[in-house]
N, CA and C of each residue as an Amber inpcrd file, in Angstrom:
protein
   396
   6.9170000 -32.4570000 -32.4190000   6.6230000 -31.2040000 -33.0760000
   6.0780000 -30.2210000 -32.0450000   6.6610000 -29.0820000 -31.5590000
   6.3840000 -28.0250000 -31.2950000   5.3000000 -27.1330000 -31.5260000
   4.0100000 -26.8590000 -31.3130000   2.8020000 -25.7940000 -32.2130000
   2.8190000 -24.7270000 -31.5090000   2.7320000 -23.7370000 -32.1900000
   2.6360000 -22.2580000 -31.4770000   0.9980000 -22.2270000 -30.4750000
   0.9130000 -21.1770000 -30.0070000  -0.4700000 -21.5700000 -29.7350000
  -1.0840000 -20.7250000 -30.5990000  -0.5730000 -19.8260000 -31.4440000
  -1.7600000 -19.3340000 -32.1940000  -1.7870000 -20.1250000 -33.3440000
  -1.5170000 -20.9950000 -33.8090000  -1.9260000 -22.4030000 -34.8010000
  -2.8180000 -23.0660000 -33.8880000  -2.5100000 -23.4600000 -32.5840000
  -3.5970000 -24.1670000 -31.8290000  -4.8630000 -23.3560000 -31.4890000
  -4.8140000 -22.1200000 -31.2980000  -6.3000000 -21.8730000 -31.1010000
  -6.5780000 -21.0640000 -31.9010000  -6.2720000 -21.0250000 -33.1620000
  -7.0310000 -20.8730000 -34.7120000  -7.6840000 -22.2680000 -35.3400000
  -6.9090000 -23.3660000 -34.8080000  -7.8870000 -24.3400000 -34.7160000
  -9.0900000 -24.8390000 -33.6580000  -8.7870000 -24.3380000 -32.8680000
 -10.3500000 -24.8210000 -31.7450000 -11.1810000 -23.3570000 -32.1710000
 -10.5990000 -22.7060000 -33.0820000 -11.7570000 -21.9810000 -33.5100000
 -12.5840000 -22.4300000 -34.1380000 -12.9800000 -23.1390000 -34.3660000
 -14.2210000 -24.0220000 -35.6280000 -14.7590000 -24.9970000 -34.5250000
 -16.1450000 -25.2630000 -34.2530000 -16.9570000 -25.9070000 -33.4010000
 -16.4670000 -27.4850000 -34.0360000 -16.6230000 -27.6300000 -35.7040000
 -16.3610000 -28.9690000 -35.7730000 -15.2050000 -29.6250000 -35.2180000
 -13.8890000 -28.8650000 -35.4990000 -12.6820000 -29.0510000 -35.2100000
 -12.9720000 -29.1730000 -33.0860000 -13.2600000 -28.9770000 -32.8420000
 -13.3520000 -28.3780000 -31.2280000 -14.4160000 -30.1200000 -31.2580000
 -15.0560000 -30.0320000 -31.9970000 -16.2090000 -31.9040000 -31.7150000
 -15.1600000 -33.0900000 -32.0160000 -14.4270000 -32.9680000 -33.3190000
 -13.1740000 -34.0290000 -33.7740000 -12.4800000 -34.0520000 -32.1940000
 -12.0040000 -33.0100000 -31.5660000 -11.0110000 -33.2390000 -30.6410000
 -11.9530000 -33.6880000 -29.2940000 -12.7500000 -33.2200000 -28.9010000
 -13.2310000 -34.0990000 -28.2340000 -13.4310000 -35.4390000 -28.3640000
 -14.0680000 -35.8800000 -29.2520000 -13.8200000 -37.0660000 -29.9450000
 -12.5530000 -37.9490000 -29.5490000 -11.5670000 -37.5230000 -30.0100000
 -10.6640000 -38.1950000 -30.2230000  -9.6140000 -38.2720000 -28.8190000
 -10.3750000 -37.2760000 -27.9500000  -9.6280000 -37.2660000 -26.3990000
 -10.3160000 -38.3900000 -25.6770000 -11.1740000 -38.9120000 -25.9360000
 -11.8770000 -40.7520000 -25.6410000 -11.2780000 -41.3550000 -25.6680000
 -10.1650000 -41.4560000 -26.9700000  -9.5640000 -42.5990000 -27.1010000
  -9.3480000 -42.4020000 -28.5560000  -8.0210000 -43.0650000 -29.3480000
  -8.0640000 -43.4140000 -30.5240000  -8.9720000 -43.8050000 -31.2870000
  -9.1930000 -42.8490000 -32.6040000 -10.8210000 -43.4870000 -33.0630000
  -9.8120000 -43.4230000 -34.8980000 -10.4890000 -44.3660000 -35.5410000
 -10.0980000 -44.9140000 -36.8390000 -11.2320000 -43.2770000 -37.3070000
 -10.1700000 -43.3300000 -39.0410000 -10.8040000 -41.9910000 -39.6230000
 -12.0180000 -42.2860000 -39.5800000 -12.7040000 -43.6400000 -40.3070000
 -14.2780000 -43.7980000 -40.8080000 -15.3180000 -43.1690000 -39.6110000
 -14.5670000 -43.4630000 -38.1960000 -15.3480000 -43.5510000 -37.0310000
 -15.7120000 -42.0510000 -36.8590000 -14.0110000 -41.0750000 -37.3680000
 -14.7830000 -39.6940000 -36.9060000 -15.8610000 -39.1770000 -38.1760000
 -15.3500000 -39.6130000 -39.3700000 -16.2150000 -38.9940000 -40.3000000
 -17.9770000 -39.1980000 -39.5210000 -18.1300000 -40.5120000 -39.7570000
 -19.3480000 -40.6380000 -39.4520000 -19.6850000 -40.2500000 -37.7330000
 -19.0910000 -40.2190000 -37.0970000 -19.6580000 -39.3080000 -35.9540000
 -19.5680000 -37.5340000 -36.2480000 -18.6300000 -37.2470000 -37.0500000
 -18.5560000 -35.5580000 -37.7690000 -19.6690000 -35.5850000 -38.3270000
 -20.1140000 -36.5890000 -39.4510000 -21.3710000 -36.4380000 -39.9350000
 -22.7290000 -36.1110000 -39.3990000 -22.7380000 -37.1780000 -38.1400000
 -23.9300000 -36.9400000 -37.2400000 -24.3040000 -35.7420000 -36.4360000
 -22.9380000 -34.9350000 -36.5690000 -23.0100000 -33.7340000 -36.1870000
 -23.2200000 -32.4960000 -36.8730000 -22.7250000 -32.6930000 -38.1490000
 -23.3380000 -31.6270000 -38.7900000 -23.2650000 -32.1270000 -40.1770000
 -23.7100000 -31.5790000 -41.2210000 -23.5820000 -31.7900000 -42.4170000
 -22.1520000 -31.8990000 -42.9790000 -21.4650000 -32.8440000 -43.4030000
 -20.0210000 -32.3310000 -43.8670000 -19.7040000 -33.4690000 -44.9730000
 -19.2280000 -33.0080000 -45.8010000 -18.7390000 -34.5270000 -46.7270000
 -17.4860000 -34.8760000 -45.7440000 -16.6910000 -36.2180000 -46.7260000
 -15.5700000 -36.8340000 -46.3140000 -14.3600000 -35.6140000 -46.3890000
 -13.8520000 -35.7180000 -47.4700000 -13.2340000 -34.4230000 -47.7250000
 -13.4240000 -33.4020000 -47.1210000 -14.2990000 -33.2370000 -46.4640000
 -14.3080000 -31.5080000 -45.1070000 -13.9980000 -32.1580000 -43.9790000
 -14.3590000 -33.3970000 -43.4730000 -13.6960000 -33.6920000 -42.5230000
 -12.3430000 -33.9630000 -42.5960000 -11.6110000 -34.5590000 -43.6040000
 -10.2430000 -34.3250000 -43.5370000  -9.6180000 -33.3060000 -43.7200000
 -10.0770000 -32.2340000 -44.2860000  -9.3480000 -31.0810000 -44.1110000
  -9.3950000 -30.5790000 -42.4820000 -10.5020000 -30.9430000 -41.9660000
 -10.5060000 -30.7650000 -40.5610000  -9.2650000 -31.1470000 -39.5340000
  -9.6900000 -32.8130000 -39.6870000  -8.2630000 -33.3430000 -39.0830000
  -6.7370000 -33.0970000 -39.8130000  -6.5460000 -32.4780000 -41.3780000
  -5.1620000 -32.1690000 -41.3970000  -4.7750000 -30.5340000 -40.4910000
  -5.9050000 -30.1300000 -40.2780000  -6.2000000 -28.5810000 -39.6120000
  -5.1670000 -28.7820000 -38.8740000  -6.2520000 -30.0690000 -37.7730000
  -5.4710000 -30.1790000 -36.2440000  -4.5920000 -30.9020000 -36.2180000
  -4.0440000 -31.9790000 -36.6350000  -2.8750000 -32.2130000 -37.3210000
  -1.4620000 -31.1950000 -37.4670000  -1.7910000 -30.1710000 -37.9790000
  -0.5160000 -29.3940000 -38.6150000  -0.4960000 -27.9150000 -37.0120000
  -1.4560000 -28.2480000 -36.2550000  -1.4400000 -27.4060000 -35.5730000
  -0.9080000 -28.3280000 -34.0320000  -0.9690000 -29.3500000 -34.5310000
  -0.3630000 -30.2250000 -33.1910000  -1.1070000 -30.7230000 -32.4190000
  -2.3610000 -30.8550000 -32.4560000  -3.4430000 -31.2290000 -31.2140000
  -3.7530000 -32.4160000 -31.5340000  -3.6570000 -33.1920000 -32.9750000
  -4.0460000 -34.8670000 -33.2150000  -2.9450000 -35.7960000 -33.8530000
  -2.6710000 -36.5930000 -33.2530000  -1.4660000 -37.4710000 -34.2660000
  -2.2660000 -38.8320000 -35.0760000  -1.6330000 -38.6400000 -35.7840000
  -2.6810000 -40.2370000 -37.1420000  -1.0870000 -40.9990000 -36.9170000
  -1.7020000 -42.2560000 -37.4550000  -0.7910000 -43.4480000 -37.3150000
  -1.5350000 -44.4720000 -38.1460000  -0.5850000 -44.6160000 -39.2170000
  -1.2710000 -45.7100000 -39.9780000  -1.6360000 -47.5740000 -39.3910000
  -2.9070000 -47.6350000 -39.7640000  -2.6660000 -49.4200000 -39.0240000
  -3.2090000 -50.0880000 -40.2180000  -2.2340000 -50.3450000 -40.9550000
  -2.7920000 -51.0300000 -42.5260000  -3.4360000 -50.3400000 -43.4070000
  -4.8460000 -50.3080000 -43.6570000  -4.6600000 -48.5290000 -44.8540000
  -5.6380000 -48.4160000 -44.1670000  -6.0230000 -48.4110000 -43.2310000
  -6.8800000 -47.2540000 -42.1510000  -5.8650000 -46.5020000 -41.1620000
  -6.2360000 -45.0580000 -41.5180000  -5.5830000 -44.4480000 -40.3220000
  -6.4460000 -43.9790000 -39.3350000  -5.1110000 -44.0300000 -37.9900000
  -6.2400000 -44.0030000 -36.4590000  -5.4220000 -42.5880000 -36.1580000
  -6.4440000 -41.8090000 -35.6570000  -6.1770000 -40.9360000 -34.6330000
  -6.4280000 -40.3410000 -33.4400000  -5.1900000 -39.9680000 -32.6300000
  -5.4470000 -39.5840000 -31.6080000  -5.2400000 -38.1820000 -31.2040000
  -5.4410000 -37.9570000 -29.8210000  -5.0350000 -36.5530000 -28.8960000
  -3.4410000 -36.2650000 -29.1030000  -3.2050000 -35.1300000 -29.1810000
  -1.5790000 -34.8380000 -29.0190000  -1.6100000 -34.0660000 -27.7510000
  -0.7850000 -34.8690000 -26.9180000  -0.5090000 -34.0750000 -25.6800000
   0.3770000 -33.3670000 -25.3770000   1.2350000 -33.3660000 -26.0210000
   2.1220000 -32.4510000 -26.0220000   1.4690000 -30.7730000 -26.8030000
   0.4230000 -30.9520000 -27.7420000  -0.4080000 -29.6740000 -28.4240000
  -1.0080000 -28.7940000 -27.1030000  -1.9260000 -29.8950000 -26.1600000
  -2.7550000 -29.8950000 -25.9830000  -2.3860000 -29.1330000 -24.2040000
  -0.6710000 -29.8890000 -23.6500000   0.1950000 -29.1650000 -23.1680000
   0.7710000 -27.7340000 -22.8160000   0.4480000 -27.1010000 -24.8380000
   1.2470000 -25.9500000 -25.0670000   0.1820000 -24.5770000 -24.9610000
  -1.1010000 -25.2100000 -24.9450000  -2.2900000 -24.1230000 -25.0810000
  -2.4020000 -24.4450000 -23.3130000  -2.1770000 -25.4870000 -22.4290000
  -2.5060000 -25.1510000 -21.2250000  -1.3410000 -24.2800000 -20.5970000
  -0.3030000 -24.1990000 -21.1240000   1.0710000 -23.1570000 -20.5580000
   0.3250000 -22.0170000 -20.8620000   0.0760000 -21.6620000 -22.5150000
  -0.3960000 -20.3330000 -22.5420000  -1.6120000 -19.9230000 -21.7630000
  -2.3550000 -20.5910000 -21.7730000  -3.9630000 -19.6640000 -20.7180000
  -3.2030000 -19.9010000 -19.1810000  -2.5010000 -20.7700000 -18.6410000
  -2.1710000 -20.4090000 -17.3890000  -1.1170000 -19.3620000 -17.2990000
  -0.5920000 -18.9570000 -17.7950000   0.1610000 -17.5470000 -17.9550000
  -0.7920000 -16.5870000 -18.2660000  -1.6970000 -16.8990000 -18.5610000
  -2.7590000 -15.3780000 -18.3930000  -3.4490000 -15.3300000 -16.9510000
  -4.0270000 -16.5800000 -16.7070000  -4.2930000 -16.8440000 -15.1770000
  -3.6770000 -16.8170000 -13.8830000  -1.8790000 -16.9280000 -14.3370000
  -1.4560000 -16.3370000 -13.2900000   0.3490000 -15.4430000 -13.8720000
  -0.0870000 -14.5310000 -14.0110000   1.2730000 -13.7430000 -15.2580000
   2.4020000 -14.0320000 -14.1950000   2.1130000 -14.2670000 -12.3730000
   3.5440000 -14.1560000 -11.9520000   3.7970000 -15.1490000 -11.7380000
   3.0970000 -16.1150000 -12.4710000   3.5380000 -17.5400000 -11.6160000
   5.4280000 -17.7700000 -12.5730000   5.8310000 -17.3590000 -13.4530000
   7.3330000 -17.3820000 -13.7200000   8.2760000 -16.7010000 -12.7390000
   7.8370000 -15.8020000 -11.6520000   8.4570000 -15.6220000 -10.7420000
   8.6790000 -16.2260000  -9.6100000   7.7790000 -16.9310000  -9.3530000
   7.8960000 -17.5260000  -8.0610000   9.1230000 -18.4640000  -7.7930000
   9.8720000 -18.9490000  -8.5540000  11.1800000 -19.8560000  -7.9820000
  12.1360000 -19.2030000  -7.4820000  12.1540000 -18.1220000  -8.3450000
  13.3790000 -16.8590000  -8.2480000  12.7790000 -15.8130000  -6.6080000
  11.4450000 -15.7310000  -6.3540000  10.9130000 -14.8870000  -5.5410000
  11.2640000 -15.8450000  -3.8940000  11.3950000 -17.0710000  -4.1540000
  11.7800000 -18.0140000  -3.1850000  13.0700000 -18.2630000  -2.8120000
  14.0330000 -18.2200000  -4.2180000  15.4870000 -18.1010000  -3.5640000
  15.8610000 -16.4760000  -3.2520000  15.1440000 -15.2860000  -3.1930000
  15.4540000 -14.3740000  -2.7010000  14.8070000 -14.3910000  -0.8340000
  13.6380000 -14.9230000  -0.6540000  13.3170000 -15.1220000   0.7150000
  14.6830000 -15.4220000   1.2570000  14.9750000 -16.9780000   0.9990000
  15.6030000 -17.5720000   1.2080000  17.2910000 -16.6980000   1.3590000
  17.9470000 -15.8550000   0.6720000  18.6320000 -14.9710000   0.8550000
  18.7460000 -14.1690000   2.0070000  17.7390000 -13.7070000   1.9150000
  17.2550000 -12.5240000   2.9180000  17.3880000 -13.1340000   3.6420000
  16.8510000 -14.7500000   4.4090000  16.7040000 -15.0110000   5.9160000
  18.2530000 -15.3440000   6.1860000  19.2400000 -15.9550000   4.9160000
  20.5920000 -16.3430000   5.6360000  21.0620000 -14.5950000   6.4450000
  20.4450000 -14.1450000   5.2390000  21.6000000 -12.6090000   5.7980000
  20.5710000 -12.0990000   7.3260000  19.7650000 -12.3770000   7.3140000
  19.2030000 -12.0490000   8.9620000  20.1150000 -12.8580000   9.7100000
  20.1550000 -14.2870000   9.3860000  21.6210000 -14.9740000  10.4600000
  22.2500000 -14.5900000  10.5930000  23.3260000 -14.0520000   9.0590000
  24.7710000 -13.5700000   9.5720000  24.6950000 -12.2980000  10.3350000
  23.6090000 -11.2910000  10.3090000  23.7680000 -10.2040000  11.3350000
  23.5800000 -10.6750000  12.6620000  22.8690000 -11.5180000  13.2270000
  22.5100000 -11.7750000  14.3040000  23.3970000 -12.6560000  14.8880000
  24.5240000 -13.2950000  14.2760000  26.0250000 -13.5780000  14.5230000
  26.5760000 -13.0450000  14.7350000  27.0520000 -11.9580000  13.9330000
  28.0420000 -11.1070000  13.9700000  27.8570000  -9.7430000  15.4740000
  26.3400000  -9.9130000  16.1210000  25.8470000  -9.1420000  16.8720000
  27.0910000  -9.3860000  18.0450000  27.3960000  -8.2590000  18.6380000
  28.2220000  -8.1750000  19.5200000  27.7850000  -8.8230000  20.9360000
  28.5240000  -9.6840000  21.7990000  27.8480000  -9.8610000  22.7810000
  26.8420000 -11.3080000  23.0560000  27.0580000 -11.7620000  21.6440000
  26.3610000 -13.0480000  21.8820000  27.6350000 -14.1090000  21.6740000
  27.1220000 -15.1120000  22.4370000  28.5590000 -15.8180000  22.0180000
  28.1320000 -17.1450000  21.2420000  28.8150000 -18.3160000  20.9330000
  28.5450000 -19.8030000  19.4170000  27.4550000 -19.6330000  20.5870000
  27.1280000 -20.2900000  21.5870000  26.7060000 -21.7830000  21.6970000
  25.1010000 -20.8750000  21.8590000  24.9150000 -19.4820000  22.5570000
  23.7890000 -18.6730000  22.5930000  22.9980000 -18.8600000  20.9670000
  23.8600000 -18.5010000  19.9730000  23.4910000 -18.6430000  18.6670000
  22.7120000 -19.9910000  18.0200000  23.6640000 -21.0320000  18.1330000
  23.7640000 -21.8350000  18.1180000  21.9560000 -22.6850000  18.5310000
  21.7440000 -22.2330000  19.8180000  20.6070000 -23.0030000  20.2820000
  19.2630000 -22.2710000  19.9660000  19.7880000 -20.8110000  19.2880000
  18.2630000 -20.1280000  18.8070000  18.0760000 -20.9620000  17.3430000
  18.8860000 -21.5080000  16.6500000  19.0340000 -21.4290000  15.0660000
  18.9210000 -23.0830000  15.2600000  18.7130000 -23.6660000  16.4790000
  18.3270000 -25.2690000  16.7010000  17.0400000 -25.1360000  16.4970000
């Protein structure tokens, strides 16, 4: 599943949601484990913490996996992936240029060769041993 990033950081907008994911970037933790560590953190029934984790869930940052009728969840890295593309495109807006800015160097220096070939007066093997 694909998450936009503004589903992903409408969810790390909420401190609890932002504690669940820390949480759960430790390591796979069974639901009971986050409730009661959500609990210790702030006041919340059961039911607010799962609306929490279906939050991040539907926004891509936690995957559940049933293991008998406890479900475990974890980090989604691929979520977690899509919000580090977006802030590094603010941190560096030209970094999408740079492959294209490299095969134009790279252009430019063949065509400095072919003039300096085509220069009158030099002959192969003169060429030849500058471009060794």
């Amino acid at each position: 599943m694909t998450s936009a990033p503004e589903k992903i950081f409408e969810a790390l907008g909420d401190p609890v949601r932002r504690f669940i994911l820390e949480l759960v970037a430790t390591g796979e933790q069974p639901a009971g484990t986050v409730v009661a560590a959500v609990q210790g953190f702030t006041r919340i029934s059961q039911p607010g913490v799962s609306q929490h984790l279906k939050v991040l869930r539907d926004a891509g940052l936690v995957r559940v996996r049933a293991e008998g009728t406890r479900r475990v969840y974890a980090l989604d890295a691929a979520g977690v992936e899509v919000a580090q593309v977006w802030l590094s495109a603010l941190a560096d807006p030209l970094a999408q240029f740079a492959q294209p800015l490299d095969a134009l160097a790279t252009e430019v220096a063949r065509g400095r060769r072919a003039r300096r070939a085509a220069e009158p007066g030099r002959d192969a093997t003169e060429r030849d041993a500058r471009e060794a």
